[in-house]
TORBA-899178 format. One line per 3 residues: number of its first residue (from 0); their letters; for each residue x, y, z of C-alpha. Coordinates in Angstrom, 3 decimals. Layout:
N
NUM) a) X:Y:Z  ... .
REM end
This chain:
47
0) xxx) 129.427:113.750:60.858  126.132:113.084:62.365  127.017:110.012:63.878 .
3) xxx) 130.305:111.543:65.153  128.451:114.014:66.915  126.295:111.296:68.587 .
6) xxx) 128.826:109.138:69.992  130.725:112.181:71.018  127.816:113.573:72.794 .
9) xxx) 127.147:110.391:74.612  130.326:109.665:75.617  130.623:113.174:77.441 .
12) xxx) 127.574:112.338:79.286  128.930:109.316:80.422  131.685:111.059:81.626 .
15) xxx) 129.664:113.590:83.183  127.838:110.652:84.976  130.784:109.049:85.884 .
18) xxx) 132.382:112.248:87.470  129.253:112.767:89.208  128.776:109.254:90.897 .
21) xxx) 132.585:109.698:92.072  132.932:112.992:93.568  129.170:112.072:95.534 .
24) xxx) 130.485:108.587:96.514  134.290:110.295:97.689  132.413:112.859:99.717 .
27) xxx) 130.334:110.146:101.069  133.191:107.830:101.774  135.237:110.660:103.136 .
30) xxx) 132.359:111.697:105.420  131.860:108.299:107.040  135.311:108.047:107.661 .
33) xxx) 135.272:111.248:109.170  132.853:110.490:111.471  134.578:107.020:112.142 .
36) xxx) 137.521:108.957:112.909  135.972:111.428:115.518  134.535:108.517:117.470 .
39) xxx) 137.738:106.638:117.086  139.463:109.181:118.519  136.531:109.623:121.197 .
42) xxx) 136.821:106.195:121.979  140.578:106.147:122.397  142.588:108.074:125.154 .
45) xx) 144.441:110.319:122.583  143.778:113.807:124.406 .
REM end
């Protein structure tokens, strides 16, 4: 039905905007703690 169709389409968008905001706020995360790491291992005597 109509309605059917509605919900459905909202609730993929939601997903969609879900996925989005995750994978954008993992690659952010991940960068930062990338960049943490290179200075941590900077900062330490590791080499």
């Amino acid at each position: 039905s109509f309605v059917a169709y509605q919900k459905r389409e909202r609730g993929s968008r939601f997903i969609w905007l879900f996925r989005t905001y995750f994978l954008t706020h993992i690659f952010f995360f991940w960068s930062a703690f990338g960049v943490s790491l290179d200075t941590l291992v900077e900062v330490l005597p590791l080499h």
